[in-house]
ZAMARGU-4260 file (C-alpha; in steps of 0.2 Angstrom, whole numbers, plus 5000, padded with zeros to 4 digits):
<rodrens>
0) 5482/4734/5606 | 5480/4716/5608 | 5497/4713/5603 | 5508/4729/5607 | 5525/4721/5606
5) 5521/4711/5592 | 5518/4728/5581 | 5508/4731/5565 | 5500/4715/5555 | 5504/4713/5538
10) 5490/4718/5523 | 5493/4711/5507 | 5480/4711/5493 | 5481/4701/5475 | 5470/4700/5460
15) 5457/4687/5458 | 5444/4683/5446 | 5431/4692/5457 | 5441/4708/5461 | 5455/4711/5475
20) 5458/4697/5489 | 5466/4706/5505 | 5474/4696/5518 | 5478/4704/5535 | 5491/4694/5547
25) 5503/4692/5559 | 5515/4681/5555 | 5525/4680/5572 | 5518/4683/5587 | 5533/4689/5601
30) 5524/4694/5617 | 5538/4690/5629 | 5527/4676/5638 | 5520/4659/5636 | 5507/4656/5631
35) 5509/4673/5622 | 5486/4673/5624 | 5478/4663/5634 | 5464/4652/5626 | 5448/4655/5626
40) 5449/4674/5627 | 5444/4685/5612 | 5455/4694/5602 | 5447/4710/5597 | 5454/4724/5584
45) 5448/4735/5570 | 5453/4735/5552 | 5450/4751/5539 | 5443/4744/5525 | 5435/4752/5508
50) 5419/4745/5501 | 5418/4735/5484 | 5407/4746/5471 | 5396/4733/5473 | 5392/4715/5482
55) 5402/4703/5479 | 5395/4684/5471 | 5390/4676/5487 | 5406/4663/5487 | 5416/4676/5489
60) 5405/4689/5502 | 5414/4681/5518 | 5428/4684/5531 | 5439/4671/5535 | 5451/4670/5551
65) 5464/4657/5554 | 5475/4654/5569 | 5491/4647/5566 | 5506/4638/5575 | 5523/4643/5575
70) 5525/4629/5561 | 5512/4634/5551 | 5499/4618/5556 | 5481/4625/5557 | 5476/4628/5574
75) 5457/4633/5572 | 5448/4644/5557 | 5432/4654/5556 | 5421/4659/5540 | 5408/4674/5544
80) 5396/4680/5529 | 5401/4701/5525 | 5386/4714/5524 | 5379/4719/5509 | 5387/4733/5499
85) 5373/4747/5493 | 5383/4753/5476 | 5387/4770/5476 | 5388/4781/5458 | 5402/4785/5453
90) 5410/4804/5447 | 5393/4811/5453 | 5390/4828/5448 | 5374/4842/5447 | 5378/4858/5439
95) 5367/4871/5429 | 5368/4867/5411 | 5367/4884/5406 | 5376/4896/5418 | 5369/4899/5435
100) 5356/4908/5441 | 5348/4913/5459 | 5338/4906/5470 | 5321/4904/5466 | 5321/4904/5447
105) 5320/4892/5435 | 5334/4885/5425 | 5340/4869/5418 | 5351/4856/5425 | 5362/4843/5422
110) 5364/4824/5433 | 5381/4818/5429 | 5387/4802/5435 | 5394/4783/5432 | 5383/4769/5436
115) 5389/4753/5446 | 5375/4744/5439 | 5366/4742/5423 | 5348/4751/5428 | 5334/4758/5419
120) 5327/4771/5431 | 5333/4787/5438 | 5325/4795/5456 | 5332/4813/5460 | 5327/4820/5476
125) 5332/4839/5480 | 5339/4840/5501 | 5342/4857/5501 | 5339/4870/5501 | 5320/4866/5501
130) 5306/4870/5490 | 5315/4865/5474 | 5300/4858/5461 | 5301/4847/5446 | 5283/4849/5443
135) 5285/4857/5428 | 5302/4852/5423 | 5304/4840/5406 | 5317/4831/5399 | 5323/4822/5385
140) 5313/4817/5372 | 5317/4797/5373 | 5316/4795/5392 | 5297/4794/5402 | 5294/4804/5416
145) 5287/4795/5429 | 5285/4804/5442 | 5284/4824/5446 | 5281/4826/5465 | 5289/4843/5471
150) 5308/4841/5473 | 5305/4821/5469 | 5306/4816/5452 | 5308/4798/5443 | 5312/4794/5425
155) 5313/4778/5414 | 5328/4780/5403 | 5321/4768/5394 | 5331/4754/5380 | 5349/4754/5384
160) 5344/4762/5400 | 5362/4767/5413 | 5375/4753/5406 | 5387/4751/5422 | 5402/4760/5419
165) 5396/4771/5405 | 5396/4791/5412 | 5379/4799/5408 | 5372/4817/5408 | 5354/4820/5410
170) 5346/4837/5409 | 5331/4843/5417 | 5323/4857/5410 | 5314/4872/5418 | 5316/4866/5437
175) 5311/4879/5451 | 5326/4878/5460 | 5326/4881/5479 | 5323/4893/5492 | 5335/4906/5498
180) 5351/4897/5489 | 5366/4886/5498 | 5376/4872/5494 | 5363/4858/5486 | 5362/4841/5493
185) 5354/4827/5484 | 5351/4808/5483 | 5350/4800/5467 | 5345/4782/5465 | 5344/4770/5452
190) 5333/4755/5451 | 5332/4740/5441 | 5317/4741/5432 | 5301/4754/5431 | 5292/4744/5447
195) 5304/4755/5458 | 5306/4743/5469 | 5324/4735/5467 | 5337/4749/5471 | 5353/4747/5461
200) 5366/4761/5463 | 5363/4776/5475 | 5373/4794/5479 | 5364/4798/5496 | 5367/4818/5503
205) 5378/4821/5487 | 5384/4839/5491 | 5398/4840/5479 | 5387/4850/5465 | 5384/4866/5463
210) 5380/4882/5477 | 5362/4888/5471 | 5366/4907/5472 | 5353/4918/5483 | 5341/4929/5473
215) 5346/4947/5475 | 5329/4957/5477 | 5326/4973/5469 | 5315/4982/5484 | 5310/4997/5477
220) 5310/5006/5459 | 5327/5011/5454 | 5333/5029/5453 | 5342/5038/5441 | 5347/5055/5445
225) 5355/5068/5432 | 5367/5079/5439 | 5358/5095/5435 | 5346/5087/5449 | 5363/5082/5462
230) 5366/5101/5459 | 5348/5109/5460 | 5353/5124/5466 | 5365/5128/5453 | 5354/5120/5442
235) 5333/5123/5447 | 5329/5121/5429 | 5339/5108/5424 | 5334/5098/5438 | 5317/5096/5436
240) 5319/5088/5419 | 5323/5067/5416 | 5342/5062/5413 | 5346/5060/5396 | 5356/5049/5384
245) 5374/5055/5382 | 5374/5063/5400 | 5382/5056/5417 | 5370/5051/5430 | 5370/5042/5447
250) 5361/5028/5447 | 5352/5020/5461 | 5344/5003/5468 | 5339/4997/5484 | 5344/4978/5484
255) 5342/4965/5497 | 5352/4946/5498 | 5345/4931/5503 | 5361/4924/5506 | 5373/4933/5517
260) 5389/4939/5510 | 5405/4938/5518 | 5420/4952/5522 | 5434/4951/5506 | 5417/4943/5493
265) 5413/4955/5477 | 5397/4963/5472 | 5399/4965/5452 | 5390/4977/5444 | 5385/4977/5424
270) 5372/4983/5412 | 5367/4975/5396 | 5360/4984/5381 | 5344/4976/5371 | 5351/4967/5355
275) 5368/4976/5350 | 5366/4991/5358 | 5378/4997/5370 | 5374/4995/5387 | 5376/5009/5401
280) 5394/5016/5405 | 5399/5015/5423 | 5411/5024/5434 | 5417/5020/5451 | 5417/5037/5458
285) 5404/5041/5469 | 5403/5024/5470 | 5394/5018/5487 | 5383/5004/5498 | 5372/5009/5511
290) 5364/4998/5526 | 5361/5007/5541 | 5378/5014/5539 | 5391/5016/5524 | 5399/4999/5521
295) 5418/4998/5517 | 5419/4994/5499 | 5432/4995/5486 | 5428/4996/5470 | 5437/4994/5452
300) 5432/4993/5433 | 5435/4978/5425 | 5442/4985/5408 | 5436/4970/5397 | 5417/4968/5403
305) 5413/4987/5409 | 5409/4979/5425 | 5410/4986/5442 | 5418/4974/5455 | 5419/4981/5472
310) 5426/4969/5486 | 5416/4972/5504 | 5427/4973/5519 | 5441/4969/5509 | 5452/4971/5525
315) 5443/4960/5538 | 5444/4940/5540 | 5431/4931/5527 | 5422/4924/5541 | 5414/4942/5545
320) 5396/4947/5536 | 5398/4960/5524 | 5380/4960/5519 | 5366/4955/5531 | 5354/4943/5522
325) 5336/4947/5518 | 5341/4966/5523 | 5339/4981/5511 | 5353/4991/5506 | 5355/5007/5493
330) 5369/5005/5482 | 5372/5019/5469 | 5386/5022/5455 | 5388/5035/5440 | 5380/5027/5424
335) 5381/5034/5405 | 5367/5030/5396 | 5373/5028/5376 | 5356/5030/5370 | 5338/5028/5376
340) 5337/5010/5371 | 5330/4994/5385 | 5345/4990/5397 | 5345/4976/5410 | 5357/4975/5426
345) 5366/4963/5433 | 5370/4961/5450 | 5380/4945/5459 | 5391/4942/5473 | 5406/4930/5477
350) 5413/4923/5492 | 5434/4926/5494 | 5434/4911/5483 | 5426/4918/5469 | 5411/4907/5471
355) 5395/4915/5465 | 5384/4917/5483 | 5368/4927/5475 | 5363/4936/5459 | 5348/4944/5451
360) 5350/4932/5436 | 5353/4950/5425 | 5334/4953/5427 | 5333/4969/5434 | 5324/4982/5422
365) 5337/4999/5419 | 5330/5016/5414 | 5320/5028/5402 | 5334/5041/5400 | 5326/5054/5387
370) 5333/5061/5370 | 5344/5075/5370 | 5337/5091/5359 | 5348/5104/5353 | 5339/5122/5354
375) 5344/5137/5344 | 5334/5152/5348 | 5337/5169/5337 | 5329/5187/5338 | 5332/5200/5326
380) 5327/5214/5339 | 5325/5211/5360 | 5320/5229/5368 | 5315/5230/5385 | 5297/5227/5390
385) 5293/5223/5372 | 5282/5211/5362 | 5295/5203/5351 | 5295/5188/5338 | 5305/5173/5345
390) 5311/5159/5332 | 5315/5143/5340 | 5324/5128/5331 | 5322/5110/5338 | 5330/5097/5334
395) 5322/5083/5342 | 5330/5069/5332 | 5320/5052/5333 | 5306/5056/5346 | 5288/5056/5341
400) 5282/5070/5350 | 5263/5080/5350 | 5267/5093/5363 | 5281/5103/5366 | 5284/5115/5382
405) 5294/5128/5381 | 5301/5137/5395 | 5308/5155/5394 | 5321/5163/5407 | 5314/5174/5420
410) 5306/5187/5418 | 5299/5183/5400 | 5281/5182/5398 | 5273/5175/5382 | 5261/5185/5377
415) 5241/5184/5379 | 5234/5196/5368 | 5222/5190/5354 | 5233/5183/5344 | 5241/5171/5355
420) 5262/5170/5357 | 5261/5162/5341 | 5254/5147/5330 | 5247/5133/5339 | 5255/5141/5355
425) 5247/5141/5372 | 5254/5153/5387 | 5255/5141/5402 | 5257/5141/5420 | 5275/5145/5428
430) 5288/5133/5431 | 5286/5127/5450 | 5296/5138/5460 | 5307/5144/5446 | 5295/5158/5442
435) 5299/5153/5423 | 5283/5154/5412 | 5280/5143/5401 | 5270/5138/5383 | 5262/5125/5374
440) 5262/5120/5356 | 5251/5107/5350 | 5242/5102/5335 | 5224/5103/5338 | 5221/5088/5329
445) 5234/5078/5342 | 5245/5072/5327 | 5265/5071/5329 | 5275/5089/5327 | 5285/5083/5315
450) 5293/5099/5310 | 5301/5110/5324 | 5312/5122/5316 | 5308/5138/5310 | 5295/5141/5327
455) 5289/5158/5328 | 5281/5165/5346 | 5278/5182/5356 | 5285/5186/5371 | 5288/5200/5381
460) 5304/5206/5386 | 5309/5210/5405 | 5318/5228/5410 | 5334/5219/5411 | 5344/5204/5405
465) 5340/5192/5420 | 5352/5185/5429 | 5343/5170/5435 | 5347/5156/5446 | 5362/5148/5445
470) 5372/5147/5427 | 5354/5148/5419 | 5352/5164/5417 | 5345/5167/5399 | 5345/5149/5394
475) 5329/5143/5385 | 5322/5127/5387 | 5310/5115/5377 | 5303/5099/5384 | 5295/5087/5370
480) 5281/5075/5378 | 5270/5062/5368 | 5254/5070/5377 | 5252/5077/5396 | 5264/5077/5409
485) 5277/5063/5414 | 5276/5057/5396 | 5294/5066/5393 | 5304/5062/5375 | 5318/5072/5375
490) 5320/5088/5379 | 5335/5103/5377 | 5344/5121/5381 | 5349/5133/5369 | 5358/5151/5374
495) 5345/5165/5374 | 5350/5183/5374 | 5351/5200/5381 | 5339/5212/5385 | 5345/5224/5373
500) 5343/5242/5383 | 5340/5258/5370 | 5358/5265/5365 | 5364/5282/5369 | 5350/5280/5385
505) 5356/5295/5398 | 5350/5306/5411 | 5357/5323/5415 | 5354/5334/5431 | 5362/5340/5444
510) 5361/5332/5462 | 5358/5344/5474 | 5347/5342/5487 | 5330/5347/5490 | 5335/5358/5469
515) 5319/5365/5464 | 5313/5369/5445 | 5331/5364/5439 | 5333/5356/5422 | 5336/5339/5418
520) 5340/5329/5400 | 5338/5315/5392 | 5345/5308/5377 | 5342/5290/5367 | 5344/5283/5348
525) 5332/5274/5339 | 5336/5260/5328 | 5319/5260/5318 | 5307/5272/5312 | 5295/5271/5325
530) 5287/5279/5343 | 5274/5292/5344 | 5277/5295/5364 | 5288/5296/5376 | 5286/5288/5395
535) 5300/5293/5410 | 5299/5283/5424 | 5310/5294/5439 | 5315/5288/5455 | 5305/5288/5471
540) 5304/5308/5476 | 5307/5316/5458 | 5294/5326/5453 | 5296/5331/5433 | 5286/5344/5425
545) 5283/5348/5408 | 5269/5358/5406 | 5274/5375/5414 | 5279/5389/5403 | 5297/5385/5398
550) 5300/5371/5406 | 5301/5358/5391 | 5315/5360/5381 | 5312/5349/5365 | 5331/5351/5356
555) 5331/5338/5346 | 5315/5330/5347 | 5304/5332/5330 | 5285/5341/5326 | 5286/5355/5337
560) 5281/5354/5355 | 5272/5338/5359 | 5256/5336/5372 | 5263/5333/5389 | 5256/5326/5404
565) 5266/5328/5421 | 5264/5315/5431 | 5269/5300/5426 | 5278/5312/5414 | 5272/5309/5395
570) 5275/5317/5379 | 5265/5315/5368 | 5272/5318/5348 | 5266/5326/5334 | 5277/5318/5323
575) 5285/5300/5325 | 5301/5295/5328 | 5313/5289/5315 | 5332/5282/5317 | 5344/5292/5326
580) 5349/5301/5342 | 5337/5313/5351 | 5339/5324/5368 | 5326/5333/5377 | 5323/5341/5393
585) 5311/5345/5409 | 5312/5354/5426 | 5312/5344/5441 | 5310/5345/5460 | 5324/5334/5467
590) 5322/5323/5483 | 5332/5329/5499 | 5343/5314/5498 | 5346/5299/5485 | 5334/5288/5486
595) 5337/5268/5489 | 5333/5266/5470 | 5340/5277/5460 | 5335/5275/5443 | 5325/5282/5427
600) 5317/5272/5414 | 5315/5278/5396 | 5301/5271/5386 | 5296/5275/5370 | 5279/5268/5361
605) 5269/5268/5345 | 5252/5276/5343 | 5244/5257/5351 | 5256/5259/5367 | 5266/5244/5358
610) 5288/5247/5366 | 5297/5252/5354 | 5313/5254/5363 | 5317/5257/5381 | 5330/5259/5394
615) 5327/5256/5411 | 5336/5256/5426 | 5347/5271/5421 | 5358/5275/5435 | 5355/5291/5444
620) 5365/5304/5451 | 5373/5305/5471 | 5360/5319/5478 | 5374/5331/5488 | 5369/5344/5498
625) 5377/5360/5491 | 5372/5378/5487 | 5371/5381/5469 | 5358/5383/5458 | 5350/5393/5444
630) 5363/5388/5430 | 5362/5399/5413 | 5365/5400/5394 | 5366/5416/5384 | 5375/5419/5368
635) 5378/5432/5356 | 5372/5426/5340 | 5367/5409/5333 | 5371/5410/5314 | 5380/5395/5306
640) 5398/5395/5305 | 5400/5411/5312 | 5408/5417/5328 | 5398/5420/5343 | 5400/5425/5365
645) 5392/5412/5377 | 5390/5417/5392 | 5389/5404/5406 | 5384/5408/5423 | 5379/5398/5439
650) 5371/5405/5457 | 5379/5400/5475 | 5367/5402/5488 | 5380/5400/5502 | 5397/5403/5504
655) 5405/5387/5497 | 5422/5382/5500 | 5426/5363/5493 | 5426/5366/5473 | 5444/5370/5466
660) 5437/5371/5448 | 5423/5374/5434 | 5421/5365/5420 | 5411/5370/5406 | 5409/5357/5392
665) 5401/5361/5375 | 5390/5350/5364 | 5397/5340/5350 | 5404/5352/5336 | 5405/5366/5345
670) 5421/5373/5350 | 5427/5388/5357 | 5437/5401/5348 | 5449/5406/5364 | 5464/5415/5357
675) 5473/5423/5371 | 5469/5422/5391 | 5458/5437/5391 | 5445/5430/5378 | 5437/5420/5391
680) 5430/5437/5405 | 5425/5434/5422 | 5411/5443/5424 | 5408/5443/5444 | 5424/5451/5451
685) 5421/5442/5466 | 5422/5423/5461 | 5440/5419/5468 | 5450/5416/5452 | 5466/5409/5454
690) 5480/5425/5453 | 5487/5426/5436 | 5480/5427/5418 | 5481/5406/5417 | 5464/5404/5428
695) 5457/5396/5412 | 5461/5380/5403 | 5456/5382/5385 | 5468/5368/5379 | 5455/5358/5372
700) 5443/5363/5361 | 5427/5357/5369 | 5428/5361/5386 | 5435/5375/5397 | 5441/5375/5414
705) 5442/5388/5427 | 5451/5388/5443 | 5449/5395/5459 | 5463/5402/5470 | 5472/5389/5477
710) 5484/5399/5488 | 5475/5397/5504 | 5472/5381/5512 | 5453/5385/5510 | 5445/5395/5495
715) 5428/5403/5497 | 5418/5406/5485 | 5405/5419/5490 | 5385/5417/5488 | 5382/5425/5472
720) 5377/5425/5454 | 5394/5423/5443 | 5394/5423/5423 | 5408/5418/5414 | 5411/5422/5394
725) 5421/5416/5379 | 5420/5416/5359 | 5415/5402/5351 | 5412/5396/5332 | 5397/5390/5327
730) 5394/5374/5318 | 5386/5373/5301 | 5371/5364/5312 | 5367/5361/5331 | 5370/5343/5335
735) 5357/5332/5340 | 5364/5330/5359 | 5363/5349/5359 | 5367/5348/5378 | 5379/5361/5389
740) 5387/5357/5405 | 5394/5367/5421 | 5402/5356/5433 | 5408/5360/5449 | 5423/5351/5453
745) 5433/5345/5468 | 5449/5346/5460 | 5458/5353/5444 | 5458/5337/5436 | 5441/5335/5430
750) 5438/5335/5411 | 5422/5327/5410 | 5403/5329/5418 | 5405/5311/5425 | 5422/5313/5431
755) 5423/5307/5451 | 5431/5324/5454 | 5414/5334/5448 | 5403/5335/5462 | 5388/5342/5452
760) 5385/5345/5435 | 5371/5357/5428 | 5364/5352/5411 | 5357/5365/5400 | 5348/5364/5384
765) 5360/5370/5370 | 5351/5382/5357 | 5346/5380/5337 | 5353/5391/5323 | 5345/5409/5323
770) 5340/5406/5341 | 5339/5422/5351 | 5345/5422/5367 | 5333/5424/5384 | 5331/5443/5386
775) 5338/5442/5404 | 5354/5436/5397 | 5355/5445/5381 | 5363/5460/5389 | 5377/5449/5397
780) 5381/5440/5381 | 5381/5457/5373 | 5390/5465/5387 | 5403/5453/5387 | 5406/5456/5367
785) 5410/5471/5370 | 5427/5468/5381 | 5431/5451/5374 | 5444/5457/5361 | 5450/5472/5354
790) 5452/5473/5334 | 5441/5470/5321 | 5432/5452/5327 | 5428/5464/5341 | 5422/5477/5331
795) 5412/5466/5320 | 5404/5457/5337 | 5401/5474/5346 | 5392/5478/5329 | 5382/5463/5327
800) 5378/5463/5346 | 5368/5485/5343 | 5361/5479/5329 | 5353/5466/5336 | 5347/5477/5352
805) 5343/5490/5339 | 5330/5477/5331 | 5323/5471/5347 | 5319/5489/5354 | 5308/5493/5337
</rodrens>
């Protein structure tokens, strides 16, 4: 400024013995005025300069000025001593010496830098952050700690000591490093000798070493939760159980920063195995981080370490907070445990330059997942309420377990009796709110179950196969502990089974309302020689009897008539069941309209009221208000293989005009011998057969229709008893289900009982070989002999039928 039209001095620097030598002029001063500056005025300007590494040698610390004349004579000169230099070290840096770690732990460091001067003494102070503390710290082996104050600390590097110019590293071991984390500043000073007192080189507020990364804070115990618990409703058995190895989970931990982290930074996520075991799967679905709302986060799995990197706010400027410091969030993932071994996390975060900014130093503890059991659980029979021997195989692979619970589907109950439900096996309480009852097996001495297969308990069976909650239904479950609750090892599912209900289970009767005294079947198969009783269970408003003359058919039930008690209705046998099919009837009072539960139970029971077999909840029939009543059964003659006239007949109390047909069906092995139309009689001319000779379908064998008249729009059929006859053939023996059937039918179609066309069916008790028909009935039977066909089978009937009149009259 002092010479603005002169321009810029010249600099020009050359070697000498001592270091550079600058020189700094103006070689021509061109003002545009004489004097070009006055005398005695001071010429004032600044000069950037860069310190010498060290002082020079005093003959050379000096500035020199020099005014000269145009012809170069010496006008006036001026020496003035220069400052003293303060040496600085040279490619100063402090890094960890073996990977970073967070704020507030211990690690080891290394100093790294080129001295000015020769020194034998090292001071390291710690700026920032604060509360760094070399108390305990300790270093080389050769070199003498001096002094260990906090975040001071001196050392004698002893003989050579720093040689000037030489780079030297020097680690610190076991320093507390800082609080909170940032970029470190320190001073480092070297001094002469071990007196401290003449500094030699210095690096004041050096802040070009590392960033001490801020601790990440576990704040609470993390979580991880199995899927069966994430779907508990689906699930409520499942999900009261641990996770386990081999199985998806969502993990969970609640984690704060002492550092903040910043919009378009990374929190990586990865898990460690102990030793060479594999560490924990992870997946980036479901993959969230939650403060006091969801925060933006995308996250991807890095192929090569497993580990989750999810960049925060990926889309906002890197000068926004992503996280809040020293504020907890919830961040949760879904982890695969490979095996139930110790894992460790890791958690750290990075700025948008990739710079770690806080970590967990890898330190955070995992989980517990639990062993995976396989269950197999066999029956050889499974009847409905019934004590039955279960046989469980575990296999619990490596777990030492001394108590195993086992947990059976609804509606099971392990049984109390005497004997237990089974060696070393204890009935427990139920499963929380799963109903679920459970069992205990333990040794009694507390040592391991070592063997698990081949387990042998008692349970009883529900009515039906439950359904259960869910997709449990008949799953079993065994949980294996080491002793007492929340001291889970494994545990596992295996596939129940069914409720097996008593095959060939049925119930016959017709659904009229408010039916009094009318006959009702039931028929069952055995699969084993056992049962001395019989129990029926009816809906709400049945009232079955037994015990009135006539009114228990036995058909195929063995010993002769067995005890009975009404109600609840029993049978008590004489002779006990074996294998096979059996039927058997009672009278009953039917209800005046179906009731809201409609079904019978079959039970069947040994002399110690032990099930045998059942069936229970047999379906009922549709009670339908309609007049008919009084079904009947006659026949001619009962002799095997030999050709006989049945006689059917039914009684309408009121005039009834919705049936268009009746069927009659016949037991197994019976079937008529219809030859031509007019085998089968009508024997009521007033039931409203349909015109013609084809009124009767006797195309198959077993069964016989009969139409009404269908020529009208409506057909009446007029209150009365009606009788219907035909030949049939009688089998070498009665079956076992020696049942007969009259339906009434809503339209021609019907061909069985159960067809939705039959309105009603009648069952009635078949008769046995030589049986002798009812007295009432005899006659009809008889009667309708006589006109059933002409020729010698009639002859031969008509005969057989006065003989046996004959015989009865004497």
């Amino acid at each position: 400024d002092w010479f603005p039209f002169t321009g810029a001095p010249e600099c020009v620097c050359e070697e000498i013995v001592n270091g550079p030598a600058c020189h700094l002029q103006w070689k021509k001063i061109k003002e545009g005025k004489d004097p070009a500056f006055a005398q005695k005025q001071d010429i004032r300007f600044k000069i950037a300069t860069t310190n010498p590494p060290k002082t020079p040698f005093i003959a050379f610390n000096f500035w020199r000025a020099e005014h000269h004349s145009s012809t170069e004579a010496l006008l006036a000169s001026q020496i003035s001593k220069s400052w003293e230099i303060n040496p600085q070290l040279a490619n100063v840096d402090v890094a960890f010496a073996n990977g970073y770690r967070s704020a507030g732990s211990q690690a080891n460091l290394d100093f790294i830098f080129t001295p000015v001067n020769d020194a034998c003494c090292l001071e390291i102070q710690a700026e920032y952050p604060t509360e760094f503390d070399f108390t305990q710290s300790t270093v080389f082996s050769n070199y003498d700690i001096l002094l260990q104050e906090g975040s001071r600390m001196l050392i004698n590097l002893r003989s050579p000591g720093l040689i000037a110019d030489q780079e030297i590293s020097i680690r610190v071991y076991n320093v507390r490093l800082g609080r909170g984390g940032g970029q470190t500043r320190w001073n480092l000073i070297t001094y002469l000798d071990d007196l401290m007192t003449i500094p030699m080189d210095e690096a004041l507020q050096f802040e070009g070493g590392f960033r001490l990364p801020g601790k990440i804070v576990l704040q609470d115990e993390p979580i991880l939760t199995s899927a069966w618990k994430e779907s508990a409703l689906m699930y409520p058995v499942k999900s009261l159980f641990q996770p386990r190895v081999g199985e998806w989970a969502s993990a969970e931990f609640r984690l704060s920063f002492s550092q903040a982290v910043m919009a378009q930074g990374k929190l990586i996520i990865s898990c460690q195995g102990a030793g060479d075991q594999q560490g924990y799967s992870l997946r980036t679905d479901s993959f969230v981080v939650i403060g006091t709302g969801q925060i933006d986060a995308i996250p991807v799995l890095d192929e090569s370490s497993g580990a989750i990197q999810a960049t925060l706010k990926a889309n906002r400027p890197a000068t926004e907070t992503a996280l809040l410091p020293d504020t907890p969030y919830t961040v949760s993932f879904r982890v695969y445990p490979h095996n139930d071994g110790t894992n460790t996390w890791r958690f750290d975060t990075t700025d948008s330059a990739e710079g770690f900014t806080n970590t967990n130093d890898g330190e955070t503890q995992g989980f517990a997942p639990v062993q995976n059991f396989l269950l197999t659980v066999t029956v050889v029979r499974s009847p409905p309420k019934a004590i039955i021997e279960v046989k469980l195989d575990v296999d619990q692979g490596t777990a030492v377990i001394r108590e195993l619970l086992i947990i059976a589907p609804p509606g099971f109950q392990f049984d109390e009796g005497p004997d237990g439900c089974g060696d070393m096996c204890m009935p427990g309480q139920a499963l929380g709110s799963t109903g679920r009852r459970t069992a205990t097996l333990a040794s009694p001495t507390g040592q391991p179950l070592t063997v698990l297969t081949g387990l042998r308990i008692r349970v009883q069976t529900p009515e039906q196969t439950p359904i259960g909650t869910g997709s449990e239904g008949i799953m079993w479950f065994v949980e294996g502990r080491s002793q007492g609750a929340g001291t889970t090892k494994g545990w596992g599912q295996g596939s129940g089974f069914a409720v097996t209900q008593m095959s060939g289970s049925a119930v016959y009767y017709a659904g009229v309302a408010n039916l009094r005294a009318t006959e009702i079947a039931f028929t069952f198969t055995l699969d084993v020689d056992a049962g001395s009783s019989i129990s029926i269970v009816p809906p709400a408003g049945f009232l079955l009897t037994c015990s009135m003359e006539g009114s228990l058919k036995t058909i195929s039930l063995p010993g002769g008539r067995p005890n009975c008690i009404d109600d609840p209705l029993q049978l008590q046998l004489l002779e006990s069941l074996t294998r096979g099919t059996y039927a058997f009837g009672v009278t009953v009072d039917l209800p005046p309209q179906t009731p809201e539960v409609n079904t019978f139970n079959i039970i069947i029971q040994d002399q110690y009221n032990n099930v045998v077999d059942a069936a229970y909840a047999i379906q009922g029939e549709e009670v339908v208000d309609l007049g008919a009543e009084a079904p009947s059964l006659a026949w001619s003659r009962a002799d095997p293989g030999q050709p006989s006239v049945i006689t059917i007949g039914i009684t309408f109390t009121r005039d009834t005009s919705n049936l268009k047909a009746l069927l009659v069906t016949l037991p197994e092995l019976f079937q008529h011998d219809v030859q031509i139309p007019i085998d089968v009689q009508n024997l009521n001319p007033r039931f409203p057969l349909a015109p013609g000779l084809d009124w009767a379908d006797t195309e198959e064998p077993d069964r016989i229709r009969i139409f009404l008249d269908d020529s009208e729009d409506v057909t009446t059929i007029p209150a009365d008893t009606y009788r219907f006859s035909f030949p049939v053939l009688m089998p070498p023996d009665v079956p076992r289900k020696n049942i007969w059937f009259i339906s009434l039918c809503d339209d021609r179609t019907c061909k069985q009982p159960s067809d939705a066309q039959v309105l009603v069916s009648f069952p009635m008790a078949g008769f046995n070989l030589y049986d002798v028909a009812p007295e009432a009935l005899r006659v009809s039977a008889s009667g309708a002999v006589l006109g059933a066909r002409g020729g010698g089978f009639d002859l031969v009937c008509t005969l057989l039928a006065l003989l046996t009149l004959l015989k009865l009259s004497f």
